[in-house]
GUTOR-924074 format. One record per atom (N, C-alpha, C, CB): z, x, y; residue in three letters. Coordinates in pm, whole numbers, padded with zeros to 5 digits, always signed. Glycine has a CB too. Layout:
REM residues N
ZXYala ...
END
This chain:
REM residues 68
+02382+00117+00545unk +02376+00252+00594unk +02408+00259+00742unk +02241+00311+00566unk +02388+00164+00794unk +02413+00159+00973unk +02563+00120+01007unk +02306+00025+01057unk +02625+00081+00873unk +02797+00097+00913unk +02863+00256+00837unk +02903-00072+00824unk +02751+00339+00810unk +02834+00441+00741unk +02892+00521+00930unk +02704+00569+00595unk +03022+00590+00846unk +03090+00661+00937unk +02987+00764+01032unk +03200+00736+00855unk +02938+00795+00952unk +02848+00968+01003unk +02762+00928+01120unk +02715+01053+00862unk +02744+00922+01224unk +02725+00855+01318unk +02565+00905+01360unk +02844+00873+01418unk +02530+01033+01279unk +02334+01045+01265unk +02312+00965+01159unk +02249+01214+01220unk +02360+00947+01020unk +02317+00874+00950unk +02282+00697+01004unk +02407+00900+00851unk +02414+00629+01083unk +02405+00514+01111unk +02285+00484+01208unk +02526+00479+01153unk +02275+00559+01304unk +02165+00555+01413unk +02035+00545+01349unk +02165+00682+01506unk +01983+00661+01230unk +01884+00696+01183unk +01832+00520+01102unk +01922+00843+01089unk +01990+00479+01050unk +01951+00377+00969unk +01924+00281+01075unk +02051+00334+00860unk +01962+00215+01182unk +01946+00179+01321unk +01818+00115+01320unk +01955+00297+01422unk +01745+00277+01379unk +01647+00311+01411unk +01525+00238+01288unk +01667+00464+01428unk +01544+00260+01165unk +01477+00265+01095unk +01487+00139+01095unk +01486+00340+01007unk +01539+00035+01063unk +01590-00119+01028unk +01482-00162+01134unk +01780-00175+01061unk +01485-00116+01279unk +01415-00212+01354unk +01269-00157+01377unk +01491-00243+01489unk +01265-00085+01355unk +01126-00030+01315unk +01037-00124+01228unk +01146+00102+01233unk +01133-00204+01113unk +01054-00217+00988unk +01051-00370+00979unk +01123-00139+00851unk +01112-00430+01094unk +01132-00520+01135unk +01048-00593+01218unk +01215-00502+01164unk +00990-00474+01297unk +00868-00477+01372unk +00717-00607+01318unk +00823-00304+01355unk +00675-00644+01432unk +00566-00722+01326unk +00430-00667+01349unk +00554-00894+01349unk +00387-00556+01385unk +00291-00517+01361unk +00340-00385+01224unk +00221-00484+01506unk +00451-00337+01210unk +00474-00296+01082unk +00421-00399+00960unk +00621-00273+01076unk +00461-00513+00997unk +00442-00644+00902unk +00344-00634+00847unk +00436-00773+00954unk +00275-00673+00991unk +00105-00678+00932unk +00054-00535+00894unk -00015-00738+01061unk +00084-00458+00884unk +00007-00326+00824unk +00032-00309+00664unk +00068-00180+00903unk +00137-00356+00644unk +00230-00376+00531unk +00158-00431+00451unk +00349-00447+00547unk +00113-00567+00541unk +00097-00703+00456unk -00159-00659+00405unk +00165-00925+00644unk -00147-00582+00489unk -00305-00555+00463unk -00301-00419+00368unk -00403-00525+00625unk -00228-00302+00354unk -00193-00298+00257unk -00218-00303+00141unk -00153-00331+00265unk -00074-00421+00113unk -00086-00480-00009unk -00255-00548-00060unk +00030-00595+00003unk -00289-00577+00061unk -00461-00648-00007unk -00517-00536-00043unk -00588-00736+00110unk -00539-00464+00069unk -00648-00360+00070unk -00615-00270-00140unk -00601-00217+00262unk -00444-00271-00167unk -00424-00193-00298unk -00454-00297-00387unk -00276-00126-00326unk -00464-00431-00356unk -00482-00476-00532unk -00680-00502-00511unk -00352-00693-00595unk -00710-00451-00422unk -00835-00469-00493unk -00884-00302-00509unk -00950-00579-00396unk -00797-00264-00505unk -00808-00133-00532unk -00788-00037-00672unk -00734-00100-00451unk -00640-00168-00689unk -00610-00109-00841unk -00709-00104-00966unk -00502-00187-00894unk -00785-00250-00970unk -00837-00234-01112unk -00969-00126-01109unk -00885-00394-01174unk -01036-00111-00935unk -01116+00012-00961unk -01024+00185-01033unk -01185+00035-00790unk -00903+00189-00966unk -00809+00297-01029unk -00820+00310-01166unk -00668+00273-01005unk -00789+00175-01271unk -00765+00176-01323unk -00899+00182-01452unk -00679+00116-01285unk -00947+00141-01444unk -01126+00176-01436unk -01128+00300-01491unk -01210+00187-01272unk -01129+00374-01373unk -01166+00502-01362unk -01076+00644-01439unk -01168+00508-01216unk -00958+00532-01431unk -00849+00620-01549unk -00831+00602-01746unk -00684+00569-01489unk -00923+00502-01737unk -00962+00467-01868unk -01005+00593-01980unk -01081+00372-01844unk -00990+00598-02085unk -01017+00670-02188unk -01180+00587-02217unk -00882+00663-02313unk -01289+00725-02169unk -01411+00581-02245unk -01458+00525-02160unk -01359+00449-02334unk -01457+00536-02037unk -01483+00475-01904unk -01617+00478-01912unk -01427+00544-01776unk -01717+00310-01914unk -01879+00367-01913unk -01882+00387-01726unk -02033+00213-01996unk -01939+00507-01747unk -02010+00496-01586unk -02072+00383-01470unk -02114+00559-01600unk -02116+00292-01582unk -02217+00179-01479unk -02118+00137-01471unk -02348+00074-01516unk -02032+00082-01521unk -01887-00044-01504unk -01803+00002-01368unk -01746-00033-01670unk -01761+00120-01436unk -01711+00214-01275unk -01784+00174-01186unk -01730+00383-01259unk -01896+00245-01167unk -02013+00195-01013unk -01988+00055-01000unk -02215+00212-01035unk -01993-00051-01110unk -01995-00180-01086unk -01829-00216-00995unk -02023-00257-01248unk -01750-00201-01069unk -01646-00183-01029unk -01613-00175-00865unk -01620-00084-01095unk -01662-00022-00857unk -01645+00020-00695unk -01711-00033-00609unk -01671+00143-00661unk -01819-00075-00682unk -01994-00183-00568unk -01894-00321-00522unk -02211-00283-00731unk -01793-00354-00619unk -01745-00482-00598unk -01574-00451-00486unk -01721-00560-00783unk -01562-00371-00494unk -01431-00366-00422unk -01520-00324-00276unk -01294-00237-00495unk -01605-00236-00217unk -01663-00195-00150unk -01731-00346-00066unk -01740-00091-00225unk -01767-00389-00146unk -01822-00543-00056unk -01736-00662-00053unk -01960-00613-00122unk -01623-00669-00079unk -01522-00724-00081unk -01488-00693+00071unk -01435-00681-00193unk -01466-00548+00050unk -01383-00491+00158unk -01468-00496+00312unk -01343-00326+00111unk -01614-00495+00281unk -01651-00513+00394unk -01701-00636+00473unk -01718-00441+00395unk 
END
């Protein structure tokens, strides 16, 4: 995108490339990704057909002290 002709598009792509390139982008990126997979199976939990309540709480008690 940073060799297209249109010369806002190329800049924008530019711009954006080194942005993402950045290493505190990295690391935000990279915590993130932790912070969502211990996140998912509470999601997923909770989106269940049938979901018992205590499991949920159990669930969230465990991502919650994980996290802290």
């Amino acid at each position: 995108m940073s060799s297209w002709q249109s010369q806002k598009s190329g800049a924008q792509a530019s711009v954006l490339l080194n942005s993402i390139l950045k290493t505190d982008f990295l690391v935000g990126l990279i915590c993130l990704r932790e912070v969502s997979a211990l996140l998912k199976p509470v999601s997923l939990a909770l989106q269940a057909v049938g979901t018992d309540l205590v499991e949920a709480l159990n669930s969230i008690d465990a991502a919650l002290s994980v996290l802290k």
